[in-house]
N, C-alpha and C positions, 0 to 999 in steps of 0.2 A: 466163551459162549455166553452169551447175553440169559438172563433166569427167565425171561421173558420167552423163553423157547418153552416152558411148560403150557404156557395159555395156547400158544401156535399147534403145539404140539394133543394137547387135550382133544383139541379141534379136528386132529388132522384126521379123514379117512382112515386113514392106514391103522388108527386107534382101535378100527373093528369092533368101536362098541363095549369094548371090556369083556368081551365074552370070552377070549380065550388066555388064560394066564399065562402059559409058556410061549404063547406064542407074541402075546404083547412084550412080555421082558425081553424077548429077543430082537425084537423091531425098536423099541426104547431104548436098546444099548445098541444096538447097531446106530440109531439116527441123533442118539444124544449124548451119552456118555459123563463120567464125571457126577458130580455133584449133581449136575440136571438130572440126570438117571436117578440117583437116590430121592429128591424129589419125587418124583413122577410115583415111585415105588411107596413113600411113605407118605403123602398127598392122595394118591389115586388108587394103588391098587386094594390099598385095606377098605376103601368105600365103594366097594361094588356093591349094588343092592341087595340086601337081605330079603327073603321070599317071605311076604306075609299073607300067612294061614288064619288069622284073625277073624272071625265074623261077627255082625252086628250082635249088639247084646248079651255080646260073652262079657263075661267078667272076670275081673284081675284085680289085684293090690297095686297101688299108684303111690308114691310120694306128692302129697299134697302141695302143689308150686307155688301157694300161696304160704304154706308154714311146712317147710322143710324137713322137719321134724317127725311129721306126722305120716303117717302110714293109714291107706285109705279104700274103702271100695271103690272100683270103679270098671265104667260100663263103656264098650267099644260103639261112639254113636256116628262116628263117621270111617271111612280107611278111604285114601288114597294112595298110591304107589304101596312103596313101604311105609308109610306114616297111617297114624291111629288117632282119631278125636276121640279123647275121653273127659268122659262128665264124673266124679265124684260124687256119689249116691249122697244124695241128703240133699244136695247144692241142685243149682241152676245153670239154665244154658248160659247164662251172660259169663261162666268161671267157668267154658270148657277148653281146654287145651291139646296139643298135639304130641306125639313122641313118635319116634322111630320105634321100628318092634324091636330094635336092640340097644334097645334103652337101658341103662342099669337102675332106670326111676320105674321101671314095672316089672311085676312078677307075678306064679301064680298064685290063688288063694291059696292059703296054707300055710307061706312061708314067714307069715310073721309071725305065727304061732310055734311052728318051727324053732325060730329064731328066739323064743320065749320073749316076742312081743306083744303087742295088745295093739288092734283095728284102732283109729281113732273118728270120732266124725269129723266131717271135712269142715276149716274155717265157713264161719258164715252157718251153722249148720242151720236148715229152717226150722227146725222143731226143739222143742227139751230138752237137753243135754240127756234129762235123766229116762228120756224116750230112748235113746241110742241102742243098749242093747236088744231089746224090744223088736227095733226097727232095723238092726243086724241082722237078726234069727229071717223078719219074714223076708229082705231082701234078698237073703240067699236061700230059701226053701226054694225050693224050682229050676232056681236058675242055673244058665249053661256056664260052668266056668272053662274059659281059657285053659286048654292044657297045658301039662307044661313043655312039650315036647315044641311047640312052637313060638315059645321065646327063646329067645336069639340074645348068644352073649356078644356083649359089650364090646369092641374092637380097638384094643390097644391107640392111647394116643401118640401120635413121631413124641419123640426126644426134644426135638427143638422148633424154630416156626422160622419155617423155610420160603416163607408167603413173600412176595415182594411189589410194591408200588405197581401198578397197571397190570396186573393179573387179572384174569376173567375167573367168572365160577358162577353160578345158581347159588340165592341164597333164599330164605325165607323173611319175608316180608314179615315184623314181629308186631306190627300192627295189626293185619291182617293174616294173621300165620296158617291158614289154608293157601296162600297165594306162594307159591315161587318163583323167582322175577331174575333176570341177567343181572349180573353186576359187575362191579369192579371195586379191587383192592384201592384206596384213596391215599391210605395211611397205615404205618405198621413202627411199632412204639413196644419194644421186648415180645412181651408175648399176645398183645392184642393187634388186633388188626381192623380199620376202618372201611367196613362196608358202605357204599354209594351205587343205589338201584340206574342201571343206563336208563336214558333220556328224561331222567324225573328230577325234580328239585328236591332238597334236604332234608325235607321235613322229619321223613321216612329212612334217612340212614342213620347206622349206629353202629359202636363200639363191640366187638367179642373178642374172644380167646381163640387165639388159630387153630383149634382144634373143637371149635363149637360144632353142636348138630346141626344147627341150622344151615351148615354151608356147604355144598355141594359141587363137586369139580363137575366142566362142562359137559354135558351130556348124558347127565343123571337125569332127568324128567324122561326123557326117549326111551332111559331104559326102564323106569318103573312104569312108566304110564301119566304120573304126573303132565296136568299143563301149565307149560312154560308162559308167562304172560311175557305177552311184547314188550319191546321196548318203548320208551313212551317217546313224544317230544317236548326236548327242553323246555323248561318255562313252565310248565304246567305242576300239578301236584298230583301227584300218586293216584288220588281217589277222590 
């Protein structure tokens, strides 16, 4: 059986959506079998969307994506599907980024303290270093934090990267990373796997890890809510 039965397969009606889990393994091993089936199982079933309870202006502790290191305020300024745009208190909108809510890069206030760590301000901070606690104390007087009963753990990544040449999937555009666009697997090199946006030129495809967030098996926008952008026609650029 050709691997290429997962893309067909992702697609198929019969897929129901993802909504029912015994009854998908049962129609997946019925109509696939084999290795395709474990596929399907470690590709698909662990990414079913996570419900996000999130609302604007809550706040949570972030991993600063610009220094890794660093553990951060930060404020929920946009949500789509399951994904969160978050801003980094101190910083600006041009540094805001996106996460799944079962991101292992957020969590609630508290736990870096918890963890006998210390807030830091976000690179870039605009103000004084030596303003930072200061401007800790008032950004969190008031404010709504994030409980924690609505973050969402992290979902085991497969064992291995089962992705293969002319696969489909949703992935996130990392130029534009509110955008998620149809794609196709180009290239697959150990554990990375090359993304290519259908009908657009190159500009805009890149390199990740088979197991990145960014990528999404077919028919993940329909179920969060997410909109799918069309596909483009060749020749053109992205944006």
């Amino acid at each position: 059986m050709q691997l290429c039965c997962v893309e067909q397969f992702a697609q198929d009606p019969s897929w129901g959506g993802f909504r029912q889990l015994k009854t998908q393994r049962k129609v997946a091993k019925k109509n696939l079998g084999g290795i395709a089936y474990q596929i399907i199982l470690l590709r698909i079933m662990p990414r079913i969307p996570p419900s996000n309870e999130f609302k604007i202006n809550m706040k949570l502790e972030a991993q600063d994506p610009r220094n890794v290191t660093s553990i951060c305020i930060a404020t929920v300024v946009g949500i789509t599907g399951a994904r969160l745009r978050l801003r980094l208190d101190g910083s600006d909108n041009k540094n805001d980024f996106w996460r799944l809510v079962d991101s292992s890069d957020i969590q609630p206030i508290g736990t870096c303290e918890k963890n006998s760590g210390m807030l830091q301000p976000p690179l870039g901070f605009r103000m004084n270093a030596s303003s930072w606690p200061m401007f800790l104390l008032r950004t969190l007087n008031g404010a709504e934090m994030a409980p924690a009963s609505i973050f969402k753990k992290e979902p085991p990544s497969p064992q291995h990267n089962h992705f293969k040449v002319g696969m489909k999937l949703e992935a996130v555009d990392r130029k534009n990373p509110h955008l998620i666009c149809p794609a196709t697997i180009s290239e697959v090199k150990g554990e990375d796997i090359f993304i290519t946006f259908d009908g657009w030129r190159g500009a805009f495809d890149y390199w990740c890890k088979y197991d990145s967030s960014d990528i999404f098996p077919v028919g993940w926008c329909s179920l969060t809510g997410d909109s799918l952008q069309p596909p483009g026609n060749r020749g053109k650029s992205l944006h």
